[in-house]
gemmi code that builds the backbone of each chain (N, CA, C; Angstrom):
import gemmi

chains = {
    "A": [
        ("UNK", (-9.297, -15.520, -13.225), (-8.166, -15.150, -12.351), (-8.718, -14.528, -11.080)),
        ("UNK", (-8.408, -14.942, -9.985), (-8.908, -14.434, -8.538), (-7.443, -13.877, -8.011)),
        ("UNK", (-8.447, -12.199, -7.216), (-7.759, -11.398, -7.016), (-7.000, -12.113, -5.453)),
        ("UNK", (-6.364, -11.169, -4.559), (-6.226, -11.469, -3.435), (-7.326, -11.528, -2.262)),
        ("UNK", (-7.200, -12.614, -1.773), (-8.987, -12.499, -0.524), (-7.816, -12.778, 0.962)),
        ("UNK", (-8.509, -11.892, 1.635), (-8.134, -11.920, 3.151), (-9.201, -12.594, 4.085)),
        ("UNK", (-8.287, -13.079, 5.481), (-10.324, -13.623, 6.232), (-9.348, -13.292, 7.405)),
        ("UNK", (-10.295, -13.401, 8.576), (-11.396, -12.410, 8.174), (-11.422, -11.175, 7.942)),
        ("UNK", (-12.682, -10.469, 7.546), (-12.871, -9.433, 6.995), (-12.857, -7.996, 8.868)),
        ("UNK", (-13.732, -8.650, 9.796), (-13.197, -8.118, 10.861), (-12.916, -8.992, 11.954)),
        ("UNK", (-12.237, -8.260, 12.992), (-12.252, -9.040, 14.611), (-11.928, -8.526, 15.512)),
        ("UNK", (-12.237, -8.501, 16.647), (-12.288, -7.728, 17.420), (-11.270, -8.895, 19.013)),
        ("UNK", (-10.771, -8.246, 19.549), (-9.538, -9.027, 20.671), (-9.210, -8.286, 21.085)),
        ("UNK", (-9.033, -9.100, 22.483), (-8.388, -8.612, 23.695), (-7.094, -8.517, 24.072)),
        ("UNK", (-7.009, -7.483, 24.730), (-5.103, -6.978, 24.767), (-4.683, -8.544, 25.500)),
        ("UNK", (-3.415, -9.035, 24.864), (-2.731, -9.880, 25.725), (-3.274, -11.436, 24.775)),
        ("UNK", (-4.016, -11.093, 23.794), (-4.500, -12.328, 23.171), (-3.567, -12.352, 21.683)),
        ("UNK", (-3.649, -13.474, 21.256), (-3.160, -13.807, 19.898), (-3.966, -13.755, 18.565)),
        ("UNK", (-3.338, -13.603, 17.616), (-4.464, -13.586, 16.421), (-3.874, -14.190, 15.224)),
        ("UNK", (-4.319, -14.147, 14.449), (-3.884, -14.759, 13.019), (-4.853, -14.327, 12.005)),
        ("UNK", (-4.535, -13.857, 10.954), (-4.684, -13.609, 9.669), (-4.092, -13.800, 8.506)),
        ("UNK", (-5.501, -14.137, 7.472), (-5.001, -14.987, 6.420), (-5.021, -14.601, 5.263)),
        ("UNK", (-4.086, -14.820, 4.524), (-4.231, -14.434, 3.183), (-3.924, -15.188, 1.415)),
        ("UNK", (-4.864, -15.244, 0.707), (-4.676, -16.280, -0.828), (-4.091, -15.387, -1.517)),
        ("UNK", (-3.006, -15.437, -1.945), (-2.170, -14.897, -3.353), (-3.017, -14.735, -4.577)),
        ("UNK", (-3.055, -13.387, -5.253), (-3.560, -13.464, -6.733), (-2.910, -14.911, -7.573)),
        ("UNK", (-3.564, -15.551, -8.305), (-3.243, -16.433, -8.700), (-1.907, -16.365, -10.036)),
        ("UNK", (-0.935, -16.794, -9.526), (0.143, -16.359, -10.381), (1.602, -15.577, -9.613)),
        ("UNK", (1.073, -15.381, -8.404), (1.905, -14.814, -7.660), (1.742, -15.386, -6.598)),
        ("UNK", (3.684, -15.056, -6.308), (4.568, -16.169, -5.656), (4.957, -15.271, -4.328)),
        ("UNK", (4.736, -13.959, -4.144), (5.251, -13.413, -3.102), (4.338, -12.516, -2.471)),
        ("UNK", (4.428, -12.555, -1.446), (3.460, -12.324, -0.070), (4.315, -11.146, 0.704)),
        ("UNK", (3.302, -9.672, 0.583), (3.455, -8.883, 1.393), (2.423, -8.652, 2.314)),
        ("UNK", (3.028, -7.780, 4.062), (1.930, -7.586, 4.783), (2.055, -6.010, 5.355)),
        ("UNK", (1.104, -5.085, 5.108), (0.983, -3.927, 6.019), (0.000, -3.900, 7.118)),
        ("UNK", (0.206, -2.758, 7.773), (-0.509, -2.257, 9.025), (-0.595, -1.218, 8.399)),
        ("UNK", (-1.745, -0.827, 8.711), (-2.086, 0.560, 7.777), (-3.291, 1.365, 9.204)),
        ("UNK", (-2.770, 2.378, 10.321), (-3.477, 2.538, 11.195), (-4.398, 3.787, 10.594)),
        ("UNK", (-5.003, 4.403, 11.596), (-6.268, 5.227, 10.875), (-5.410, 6.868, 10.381)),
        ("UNK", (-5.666, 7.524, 9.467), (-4.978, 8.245, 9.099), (-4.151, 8.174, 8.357)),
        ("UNK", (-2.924, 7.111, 8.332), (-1.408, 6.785, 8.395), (-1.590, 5.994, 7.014)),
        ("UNK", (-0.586, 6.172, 6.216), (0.077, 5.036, 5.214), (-0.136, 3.886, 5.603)),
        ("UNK", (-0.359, 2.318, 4.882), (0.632, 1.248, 4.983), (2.038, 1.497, 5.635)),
        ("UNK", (2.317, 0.610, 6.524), (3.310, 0.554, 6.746), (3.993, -1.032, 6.395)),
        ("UNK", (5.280, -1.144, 5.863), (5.765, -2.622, 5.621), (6.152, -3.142, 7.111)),
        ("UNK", (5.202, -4.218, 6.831), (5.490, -5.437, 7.864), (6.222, -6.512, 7.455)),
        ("UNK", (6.245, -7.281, 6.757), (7.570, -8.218, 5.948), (6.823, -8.805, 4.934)),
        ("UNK", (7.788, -9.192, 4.202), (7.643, -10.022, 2.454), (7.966, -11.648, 3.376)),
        ("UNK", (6.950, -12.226, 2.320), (7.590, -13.635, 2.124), (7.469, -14.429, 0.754)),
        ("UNK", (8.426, -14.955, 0.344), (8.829, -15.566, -0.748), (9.532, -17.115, -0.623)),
        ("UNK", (8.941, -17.958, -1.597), (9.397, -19.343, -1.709), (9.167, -19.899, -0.119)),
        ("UNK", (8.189, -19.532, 0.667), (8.038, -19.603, 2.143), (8.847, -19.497, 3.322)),
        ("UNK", (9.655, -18.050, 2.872), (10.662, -18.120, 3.557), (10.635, -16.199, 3.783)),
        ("UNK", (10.468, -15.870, 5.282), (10.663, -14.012, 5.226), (12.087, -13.674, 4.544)),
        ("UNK", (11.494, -12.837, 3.419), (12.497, -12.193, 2.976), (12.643, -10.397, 2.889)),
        ("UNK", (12.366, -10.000, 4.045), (12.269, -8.609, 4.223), (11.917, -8.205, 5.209)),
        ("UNK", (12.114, -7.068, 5.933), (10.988, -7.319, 7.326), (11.308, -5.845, 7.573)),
        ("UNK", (10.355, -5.039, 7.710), (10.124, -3.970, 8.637), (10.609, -3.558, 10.220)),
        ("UNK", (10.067, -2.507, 10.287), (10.270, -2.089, 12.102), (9.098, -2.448, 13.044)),
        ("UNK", (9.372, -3.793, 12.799), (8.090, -4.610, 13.960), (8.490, -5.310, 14.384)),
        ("UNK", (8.075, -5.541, 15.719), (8.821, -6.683, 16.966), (8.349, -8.193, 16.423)),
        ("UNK", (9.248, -8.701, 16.939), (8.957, -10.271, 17.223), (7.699, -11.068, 17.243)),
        ("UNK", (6.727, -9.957, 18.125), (5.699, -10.926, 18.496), (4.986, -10.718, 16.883)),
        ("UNK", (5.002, -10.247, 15.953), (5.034, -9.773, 14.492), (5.579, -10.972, 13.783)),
        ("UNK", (4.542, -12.126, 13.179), (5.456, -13.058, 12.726), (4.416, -13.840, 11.653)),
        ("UNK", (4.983, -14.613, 10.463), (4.209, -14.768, 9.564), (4.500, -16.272, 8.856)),
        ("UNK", (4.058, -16.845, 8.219), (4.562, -18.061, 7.485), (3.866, -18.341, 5.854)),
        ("UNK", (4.475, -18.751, 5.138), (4.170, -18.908, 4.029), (3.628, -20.632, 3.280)),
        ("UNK", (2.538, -20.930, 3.059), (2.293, -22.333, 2.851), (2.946, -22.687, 0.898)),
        ("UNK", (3.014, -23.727, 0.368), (3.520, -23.976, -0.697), (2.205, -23.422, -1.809)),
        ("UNK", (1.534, -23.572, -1.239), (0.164, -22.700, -2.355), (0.173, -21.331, -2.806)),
        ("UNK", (1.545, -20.644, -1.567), (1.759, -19.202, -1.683), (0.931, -18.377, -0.689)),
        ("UNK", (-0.024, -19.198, -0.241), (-0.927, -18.093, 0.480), (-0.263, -18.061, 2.182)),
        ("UNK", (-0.824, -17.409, 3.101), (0.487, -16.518, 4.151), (-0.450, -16.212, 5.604)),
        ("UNK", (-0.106, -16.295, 6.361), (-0.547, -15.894, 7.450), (0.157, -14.948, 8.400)),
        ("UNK", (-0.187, -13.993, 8.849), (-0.044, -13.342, 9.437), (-0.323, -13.526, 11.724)),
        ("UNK", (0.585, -13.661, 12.264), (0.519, -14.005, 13.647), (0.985, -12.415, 14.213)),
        ("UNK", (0.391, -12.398, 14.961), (0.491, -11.240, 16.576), (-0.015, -11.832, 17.612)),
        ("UNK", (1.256, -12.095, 18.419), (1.095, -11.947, 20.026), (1.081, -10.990, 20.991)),
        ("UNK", (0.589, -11.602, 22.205), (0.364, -10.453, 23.036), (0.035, -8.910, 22.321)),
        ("UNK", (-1.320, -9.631, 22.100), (-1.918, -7.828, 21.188), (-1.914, -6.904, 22.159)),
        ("UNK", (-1.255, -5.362, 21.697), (-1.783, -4.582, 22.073), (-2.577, -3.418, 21.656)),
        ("UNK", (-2.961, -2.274, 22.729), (-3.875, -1.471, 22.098), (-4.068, -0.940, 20.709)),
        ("UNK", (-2.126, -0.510, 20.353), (-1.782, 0.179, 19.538), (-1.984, -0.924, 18.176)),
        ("UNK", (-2.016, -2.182, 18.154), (-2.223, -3.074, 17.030), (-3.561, -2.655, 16.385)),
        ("UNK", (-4.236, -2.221, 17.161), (-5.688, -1.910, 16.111), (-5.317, -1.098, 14.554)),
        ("UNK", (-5.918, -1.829, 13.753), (-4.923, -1.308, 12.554), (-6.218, -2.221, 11.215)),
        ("UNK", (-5.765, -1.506, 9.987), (-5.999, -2.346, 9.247), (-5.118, -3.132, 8.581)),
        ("UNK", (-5.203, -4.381, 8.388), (-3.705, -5.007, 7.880), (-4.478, -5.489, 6.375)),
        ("UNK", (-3.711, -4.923, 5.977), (-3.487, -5.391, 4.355), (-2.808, -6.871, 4.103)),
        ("UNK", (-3.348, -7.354, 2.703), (-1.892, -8.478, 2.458), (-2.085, -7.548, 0.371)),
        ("UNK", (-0.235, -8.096, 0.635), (-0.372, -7.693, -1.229), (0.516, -8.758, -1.510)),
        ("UNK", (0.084, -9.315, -2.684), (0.664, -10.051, -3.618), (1.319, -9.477, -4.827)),
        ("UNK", (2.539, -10.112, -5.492), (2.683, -10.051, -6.501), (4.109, -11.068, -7.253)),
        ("UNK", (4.119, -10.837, -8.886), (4.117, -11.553, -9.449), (5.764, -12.270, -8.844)),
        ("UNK", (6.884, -11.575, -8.162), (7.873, -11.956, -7.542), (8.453, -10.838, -6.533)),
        ("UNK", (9.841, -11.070, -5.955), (10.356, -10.090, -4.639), (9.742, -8.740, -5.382)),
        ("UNK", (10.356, -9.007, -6.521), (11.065, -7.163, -6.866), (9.830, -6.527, -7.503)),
        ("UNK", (8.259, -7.240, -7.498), (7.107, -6.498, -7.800), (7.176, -6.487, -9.020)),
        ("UNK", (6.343, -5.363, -9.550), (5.972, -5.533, -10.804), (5.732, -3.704, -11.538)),
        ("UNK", (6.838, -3.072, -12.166), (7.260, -2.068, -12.463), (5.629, -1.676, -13.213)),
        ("UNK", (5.122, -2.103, -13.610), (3.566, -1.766, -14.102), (2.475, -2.106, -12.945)),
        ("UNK", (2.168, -2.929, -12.843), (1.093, -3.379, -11.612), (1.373, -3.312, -10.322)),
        ("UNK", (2.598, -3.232, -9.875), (3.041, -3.062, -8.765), (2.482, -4.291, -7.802)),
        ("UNK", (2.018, -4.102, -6.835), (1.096, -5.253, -6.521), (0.250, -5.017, -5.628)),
        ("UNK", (-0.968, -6.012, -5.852), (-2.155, -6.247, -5.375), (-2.646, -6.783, -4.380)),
        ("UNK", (-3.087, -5.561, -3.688), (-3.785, -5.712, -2.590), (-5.277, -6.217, -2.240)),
        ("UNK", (-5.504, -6.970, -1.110), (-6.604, -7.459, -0.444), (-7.684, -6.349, -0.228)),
        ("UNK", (-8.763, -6.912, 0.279), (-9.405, -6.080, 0.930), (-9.493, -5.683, 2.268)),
        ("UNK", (-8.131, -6.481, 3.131), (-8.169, -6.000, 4.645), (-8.603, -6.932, 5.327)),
        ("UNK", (-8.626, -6.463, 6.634), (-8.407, -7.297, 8.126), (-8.663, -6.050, 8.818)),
        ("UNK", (-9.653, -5.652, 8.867), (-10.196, -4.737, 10.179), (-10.101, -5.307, 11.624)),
        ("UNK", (-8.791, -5.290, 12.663), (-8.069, -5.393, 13.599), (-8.655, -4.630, 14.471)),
        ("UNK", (-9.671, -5.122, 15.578), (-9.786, -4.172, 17.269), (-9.103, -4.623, 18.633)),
        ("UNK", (-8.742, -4.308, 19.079), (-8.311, -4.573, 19.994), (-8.720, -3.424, 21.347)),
        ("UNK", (-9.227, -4.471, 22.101), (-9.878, -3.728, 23.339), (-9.433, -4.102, 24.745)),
    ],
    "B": [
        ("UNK", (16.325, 6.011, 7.481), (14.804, 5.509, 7.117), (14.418, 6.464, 5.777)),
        ("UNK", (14.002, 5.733, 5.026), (13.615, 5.998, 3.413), (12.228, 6.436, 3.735)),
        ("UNK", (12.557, 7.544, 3.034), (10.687, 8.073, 3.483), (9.880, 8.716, 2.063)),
        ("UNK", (8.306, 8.428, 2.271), (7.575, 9.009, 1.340), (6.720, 10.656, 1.872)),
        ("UNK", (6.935, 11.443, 1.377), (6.143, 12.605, 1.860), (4.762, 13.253, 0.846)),
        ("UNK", (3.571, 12.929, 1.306), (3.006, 13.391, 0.586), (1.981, 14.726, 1.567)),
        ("UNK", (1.296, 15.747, 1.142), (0.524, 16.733, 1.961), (-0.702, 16.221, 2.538)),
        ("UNK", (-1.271, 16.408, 3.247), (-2.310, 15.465, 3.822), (-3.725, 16.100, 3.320)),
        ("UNK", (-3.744, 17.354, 3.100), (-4.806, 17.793, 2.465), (-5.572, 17.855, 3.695)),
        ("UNK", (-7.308, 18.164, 3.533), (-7.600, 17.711, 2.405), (-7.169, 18.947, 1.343)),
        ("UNK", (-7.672, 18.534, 0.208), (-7.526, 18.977, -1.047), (-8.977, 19.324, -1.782)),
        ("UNK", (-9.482, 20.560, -1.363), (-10.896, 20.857, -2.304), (-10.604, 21.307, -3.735)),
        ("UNK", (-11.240, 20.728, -4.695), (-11.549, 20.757, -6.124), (-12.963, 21.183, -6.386)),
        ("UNK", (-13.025, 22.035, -7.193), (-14.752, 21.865, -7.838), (-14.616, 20.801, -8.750)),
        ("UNK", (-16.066, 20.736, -9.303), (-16.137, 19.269, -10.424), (-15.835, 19.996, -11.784)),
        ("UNK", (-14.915, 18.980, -12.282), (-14.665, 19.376, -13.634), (-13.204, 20.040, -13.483)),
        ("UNK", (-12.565, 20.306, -12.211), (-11.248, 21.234, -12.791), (-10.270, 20.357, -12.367)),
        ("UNK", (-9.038, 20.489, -12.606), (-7.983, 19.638, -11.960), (-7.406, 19.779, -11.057)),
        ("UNK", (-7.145, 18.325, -10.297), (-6.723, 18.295, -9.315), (-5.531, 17.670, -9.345)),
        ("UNK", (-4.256, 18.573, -8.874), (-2.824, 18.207, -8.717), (-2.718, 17.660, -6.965)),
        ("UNK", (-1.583, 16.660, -7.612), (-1.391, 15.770, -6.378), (0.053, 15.787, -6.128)),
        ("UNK", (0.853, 15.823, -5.065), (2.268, 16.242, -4.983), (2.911, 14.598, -4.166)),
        ("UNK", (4.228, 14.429, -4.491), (4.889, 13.484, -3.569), (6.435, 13.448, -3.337)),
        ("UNK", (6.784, 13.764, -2.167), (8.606, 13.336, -2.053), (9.096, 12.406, -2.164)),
        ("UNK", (10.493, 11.989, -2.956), (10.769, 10.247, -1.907), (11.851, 11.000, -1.448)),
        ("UNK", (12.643, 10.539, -0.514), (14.134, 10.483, 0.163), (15.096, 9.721, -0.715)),
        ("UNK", (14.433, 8.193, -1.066), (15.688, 7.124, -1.572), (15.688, 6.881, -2.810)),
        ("UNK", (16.959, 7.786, -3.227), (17.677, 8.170, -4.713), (17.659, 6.784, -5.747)),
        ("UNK", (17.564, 5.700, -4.682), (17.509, 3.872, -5.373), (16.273, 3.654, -5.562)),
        ("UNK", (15.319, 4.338, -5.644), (13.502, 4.087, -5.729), (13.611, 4.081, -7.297)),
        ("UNK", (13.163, 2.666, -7.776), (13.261, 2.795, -9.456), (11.630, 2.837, -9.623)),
        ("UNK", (10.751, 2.432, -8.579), (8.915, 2.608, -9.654), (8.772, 2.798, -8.551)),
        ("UNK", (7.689, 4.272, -9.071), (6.425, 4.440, -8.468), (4.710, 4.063, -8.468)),
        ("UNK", (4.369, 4.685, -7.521), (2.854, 4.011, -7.802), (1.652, 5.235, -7.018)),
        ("UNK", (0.585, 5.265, -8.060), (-0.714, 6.249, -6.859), (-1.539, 4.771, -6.954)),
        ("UNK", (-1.939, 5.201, -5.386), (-3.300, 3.956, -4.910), (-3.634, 4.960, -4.659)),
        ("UNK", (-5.343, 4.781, -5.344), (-6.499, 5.407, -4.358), (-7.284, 4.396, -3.745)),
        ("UNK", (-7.525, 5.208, -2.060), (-8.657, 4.503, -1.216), (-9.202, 5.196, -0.853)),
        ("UNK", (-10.788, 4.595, -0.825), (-11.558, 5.621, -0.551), (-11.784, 4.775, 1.386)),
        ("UNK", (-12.735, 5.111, 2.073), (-12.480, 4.973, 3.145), (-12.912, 3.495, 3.579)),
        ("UNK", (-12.642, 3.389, 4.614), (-12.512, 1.889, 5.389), (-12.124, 0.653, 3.850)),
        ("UNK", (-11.885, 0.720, 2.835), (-11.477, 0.272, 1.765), (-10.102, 0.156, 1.518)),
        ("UNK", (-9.489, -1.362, 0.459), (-8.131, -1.085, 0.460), (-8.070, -0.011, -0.634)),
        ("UNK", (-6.509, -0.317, -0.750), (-5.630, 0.490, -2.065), (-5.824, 0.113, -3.045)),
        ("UNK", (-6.338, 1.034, -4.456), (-6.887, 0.761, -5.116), (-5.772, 0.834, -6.401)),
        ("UNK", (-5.069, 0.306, -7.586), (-3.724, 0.667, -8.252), (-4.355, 1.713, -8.995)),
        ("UNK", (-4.201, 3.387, -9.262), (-4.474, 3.922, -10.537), (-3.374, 4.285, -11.244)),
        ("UNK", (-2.353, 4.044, -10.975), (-1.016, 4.531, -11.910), (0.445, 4.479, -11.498)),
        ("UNK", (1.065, 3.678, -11.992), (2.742, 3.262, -12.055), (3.090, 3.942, -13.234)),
        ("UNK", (4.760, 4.631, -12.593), (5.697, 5.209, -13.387), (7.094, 4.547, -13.111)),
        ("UNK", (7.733, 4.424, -14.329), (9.124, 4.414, -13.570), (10.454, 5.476, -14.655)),
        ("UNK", (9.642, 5.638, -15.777), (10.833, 6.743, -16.059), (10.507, 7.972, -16.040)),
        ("UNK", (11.078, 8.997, -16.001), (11.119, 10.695, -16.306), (10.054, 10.818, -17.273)),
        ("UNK", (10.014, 11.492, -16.712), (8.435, 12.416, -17.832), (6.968, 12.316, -17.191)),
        ("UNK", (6.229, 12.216, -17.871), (4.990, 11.961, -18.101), (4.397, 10.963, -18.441)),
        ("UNK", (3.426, 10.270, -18.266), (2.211, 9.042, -18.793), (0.798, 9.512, -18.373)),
        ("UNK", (0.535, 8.966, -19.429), (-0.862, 9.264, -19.317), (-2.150, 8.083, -19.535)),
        ("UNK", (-3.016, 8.226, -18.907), (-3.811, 7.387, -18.983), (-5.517, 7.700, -18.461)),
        ("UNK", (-5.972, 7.857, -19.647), (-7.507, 8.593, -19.404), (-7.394, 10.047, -18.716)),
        ("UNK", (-7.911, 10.007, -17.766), (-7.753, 11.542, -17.421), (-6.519, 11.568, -16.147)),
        ("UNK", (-6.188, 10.436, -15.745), (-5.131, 10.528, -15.371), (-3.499, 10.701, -16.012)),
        ("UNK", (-2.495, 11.776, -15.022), (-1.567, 12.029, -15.954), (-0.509, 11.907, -14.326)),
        ("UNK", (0.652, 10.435, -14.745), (1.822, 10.736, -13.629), (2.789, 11.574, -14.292)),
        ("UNK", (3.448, 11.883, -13.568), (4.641, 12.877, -13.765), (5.919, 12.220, -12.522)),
        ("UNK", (7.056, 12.217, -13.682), (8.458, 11.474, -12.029), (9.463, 12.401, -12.347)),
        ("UNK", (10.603, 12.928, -12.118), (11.194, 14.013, -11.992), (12.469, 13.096, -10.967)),
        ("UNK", (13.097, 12.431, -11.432), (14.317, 12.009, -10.415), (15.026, 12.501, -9.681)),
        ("UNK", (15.330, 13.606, -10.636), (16.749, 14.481, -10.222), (15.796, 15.554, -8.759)),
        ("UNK", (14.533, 15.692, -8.843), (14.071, 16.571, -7.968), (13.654, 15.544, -7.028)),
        ("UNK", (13.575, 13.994, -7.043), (12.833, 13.319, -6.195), (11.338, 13.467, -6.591)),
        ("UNK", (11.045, 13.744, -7.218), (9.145, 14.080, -6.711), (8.504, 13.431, -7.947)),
        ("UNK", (7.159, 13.030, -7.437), (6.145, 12.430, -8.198), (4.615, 13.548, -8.465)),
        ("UNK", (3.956, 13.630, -9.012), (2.503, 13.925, -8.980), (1.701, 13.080, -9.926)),
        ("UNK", (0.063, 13.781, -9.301), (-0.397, 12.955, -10.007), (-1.220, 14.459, -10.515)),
        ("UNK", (-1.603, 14.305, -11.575), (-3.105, 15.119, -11.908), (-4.422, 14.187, -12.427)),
        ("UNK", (-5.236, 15.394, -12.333), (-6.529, 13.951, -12.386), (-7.261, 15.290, -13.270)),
        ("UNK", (-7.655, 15.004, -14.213), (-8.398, 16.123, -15.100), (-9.844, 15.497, -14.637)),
        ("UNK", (-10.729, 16.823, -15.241), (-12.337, 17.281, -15.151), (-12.533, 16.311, -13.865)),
        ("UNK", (-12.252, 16.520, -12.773), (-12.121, 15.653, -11.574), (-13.924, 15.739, -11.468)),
        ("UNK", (-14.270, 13.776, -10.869), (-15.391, 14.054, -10.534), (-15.419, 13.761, -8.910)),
        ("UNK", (-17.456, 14.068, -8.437), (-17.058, 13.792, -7.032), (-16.659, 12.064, -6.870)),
        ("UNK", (-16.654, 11.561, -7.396), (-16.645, 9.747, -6.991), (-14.520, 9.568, -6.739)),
        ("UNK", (-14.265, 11.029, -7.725), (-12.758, 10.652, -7.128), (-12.342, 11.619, -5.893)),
        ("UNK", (-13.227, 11.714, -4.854), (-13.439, 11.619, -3.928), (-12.328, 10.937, -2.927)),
        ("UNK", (-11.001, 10.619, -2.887), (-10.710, 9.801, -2.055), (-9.785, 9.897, -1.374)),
        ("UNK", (-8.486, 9.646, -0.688), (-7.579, 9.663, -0.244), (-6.531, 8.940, -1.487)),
        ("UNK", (-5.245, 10.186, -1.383), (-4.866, 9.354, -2.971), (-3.168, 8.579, -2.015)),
        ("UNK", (-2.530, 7.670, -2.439), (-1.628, 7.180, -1.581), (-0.491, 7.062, -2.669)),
        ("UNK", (0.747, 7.803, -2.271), (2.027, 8.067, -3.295), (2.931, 6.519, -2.507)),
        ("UNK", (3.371, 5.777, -3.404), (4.104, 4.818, -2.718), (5.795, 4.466, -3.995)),
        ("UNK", (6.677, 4.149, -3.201), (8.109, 4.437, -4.086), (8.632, 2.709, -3.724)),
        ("UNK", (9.415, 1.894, -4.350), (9.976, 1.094, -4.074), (11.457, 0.834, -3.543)),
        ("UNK", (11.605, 0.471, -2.808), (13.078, 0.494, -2.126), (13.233, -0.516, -1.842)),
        ("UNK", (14.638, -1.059, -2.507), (15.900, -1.981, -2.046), (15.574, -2.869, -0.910)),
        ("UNK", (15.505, -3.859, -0.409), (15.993, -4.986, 0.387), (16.833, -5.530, -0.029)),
        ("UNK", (17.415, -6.421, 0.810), (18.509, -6.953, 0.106), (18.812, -7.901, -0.724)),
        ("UNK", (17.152, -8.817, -1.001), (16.866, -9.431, -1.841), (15.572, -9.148, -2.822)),
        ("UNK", (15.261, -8.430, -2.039), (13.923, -8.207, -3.135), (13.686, -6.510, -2.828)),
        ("UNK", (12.064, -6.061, -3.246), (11.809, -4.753, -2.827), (10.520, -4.887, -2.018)),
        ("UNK", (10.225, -3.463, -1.221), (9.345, -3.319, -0.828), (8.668, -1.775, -1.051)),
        ("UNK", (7.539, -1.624, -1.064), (6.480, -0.278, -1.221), (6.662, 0.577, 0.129)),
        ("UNK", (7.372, 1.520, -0.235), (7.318, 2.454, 1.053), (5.981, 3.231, 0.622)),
        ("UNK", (5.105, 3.654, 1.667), (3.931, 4.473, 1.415), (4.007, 6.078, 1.889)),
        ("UNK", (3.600, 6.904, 1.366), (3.045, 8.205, 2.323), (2.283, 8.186, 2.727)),
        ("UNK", (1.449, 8.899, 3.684), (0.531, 9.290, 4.435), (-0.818, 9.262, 4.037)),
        ("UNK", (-0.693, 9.644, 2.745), (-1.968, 9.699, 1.912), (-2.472, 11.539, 1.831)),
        ("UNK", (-3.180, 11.400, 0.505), (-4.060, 13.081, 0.590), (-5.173, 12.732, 0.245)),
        ("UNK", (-5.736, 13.357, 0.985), (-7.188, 13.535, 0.678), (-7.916, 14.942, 0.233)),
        ("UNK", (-8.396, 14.007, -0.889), (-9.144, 14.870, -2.024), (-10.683, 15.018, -2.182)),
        ("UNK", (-11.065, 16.366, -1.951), (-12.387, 16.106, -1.726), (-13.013, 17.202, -3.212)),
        ("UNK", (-13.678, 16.243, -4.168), (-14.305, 17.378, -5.106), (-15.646, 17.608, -5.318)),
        ("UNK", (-15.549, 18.824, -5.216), (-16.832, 19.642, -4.460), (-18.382, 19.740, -6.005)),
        ("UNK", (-19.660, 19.235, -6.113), (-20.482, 18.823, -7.053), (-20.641, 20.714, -7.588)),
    ],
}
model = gemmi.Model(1)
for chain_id, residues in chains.items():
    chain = gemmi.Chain(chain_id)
    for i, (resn, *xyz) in enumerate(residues, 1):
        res = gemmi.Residue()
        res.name, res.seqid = resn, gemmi.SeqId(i, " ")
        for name, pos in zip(("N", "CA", "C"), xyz):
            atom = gemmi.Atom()
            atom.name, atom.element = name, gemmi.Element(name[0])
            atom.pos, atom.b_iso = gemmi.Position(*pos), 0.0
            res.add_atom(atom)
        chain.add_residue(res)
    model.add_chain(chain)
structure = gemmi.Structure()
structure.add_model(model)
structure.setup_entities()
């Protein structure tokens, strides 16, 4: 059973550029979460997606946008980066919407986000 | 806005004694909780889900949920330095189709050799 893998692991971009990050579902799970987790600070929820479709979404703008492939695994898009995006972004999986009252769900190892 | 409150610490321990961990939620609809530990530039690591009243236990970890007060802890007996980390209190809340992990801030726990 393979856990959740993120890519890349870092990257570094320029304000005003686009990015994308990726993420594989623990195997068995159907739903795709994404945080921003800045230095100091909690995770914060960025949106769920399920059956490839956002089903939840946080207090993040537009240029904040994501898609879900039929394999389950998810990408993560930001436009026009700015400073304040430097962040680590998480992805978590799990087994459906409503999580998993024991395991809760499982997180990646990150997306170390610079923006300069 | 549904919020998690946890103290930011840090939190000094010597080795071997226990270390209590505190958490608020706001939203009375939060049915499971959860502690992640991370240690640094690292993700969230799962050490313990609750979702009814009382106590669980598990190795030297012990959650505690308390509804009616809102609050979670964690304790961590004969703490060593490797649990060392930032501990992260997270509550689940309502969407309108599914849920999502609200997080706190995190505490950081530092135990001293």
């Amino acid at each position: 059973e393979t856990g959740v893998t993120q890519s890349p692991t870092h990257l570094i971009k320029t304000r005003g550029q686009q990015v994308t990050l990726r993420c594989s579902s623990q195997s068995g799970h159907n739903t795709v979460s994404w945080y921003q987790q800045a230095l100091g600070q909690g995770p914060q929820f960025i949106f769920q997606y399920y059956r490839e479709e956002e089903n939840g979404r946080g207090n993040f703008p537009p240029r904040f946008s994501g898609l879900q492939f039929p394999n389950y695994s998810s990408e993560l898009n930001v436009n026009a980066l700015e400073l304040d995006d430097s962040a680590l972004y998480l992805c978590a999986s799990s087994l459906n919407p409503y999580g998993d009252r024991h395991y809760g769900y499982t997180f990646g190892s990150g997306t170390r986000l610079t923006v300069v | 806005q549904k919020e998690v409150e946890q103290n930011s610490g840090p939190l000094s321990v010597p080795e071997g004694a226990i270390a209590s961990l505190n958490c608020t939620y706001s939203d009375r609809g939060s049915q499971s909780f959860f502690w992640y530990r991370q240690y640094s530039g690292k993700s969230p690591e799962l050490i313990m889900s609750i979702y009814s009243n009382g106590d669980k236990e598990d190795g030297r970890f012990t959650a505690q949920l308390n509804k009616a007060s809102q609050y979670v802890s964690l304790l961590i007996r004969d703490s060593q330095p490797s649990d060392s980390a930032t501990y992260l209190c997270a509550a689940t809340v309502g969407m309108d189709s599914s849920y999502k992990l609200i997080f706190g801030s995190g505490t950081r726990l530092l135990v001293r050799p």
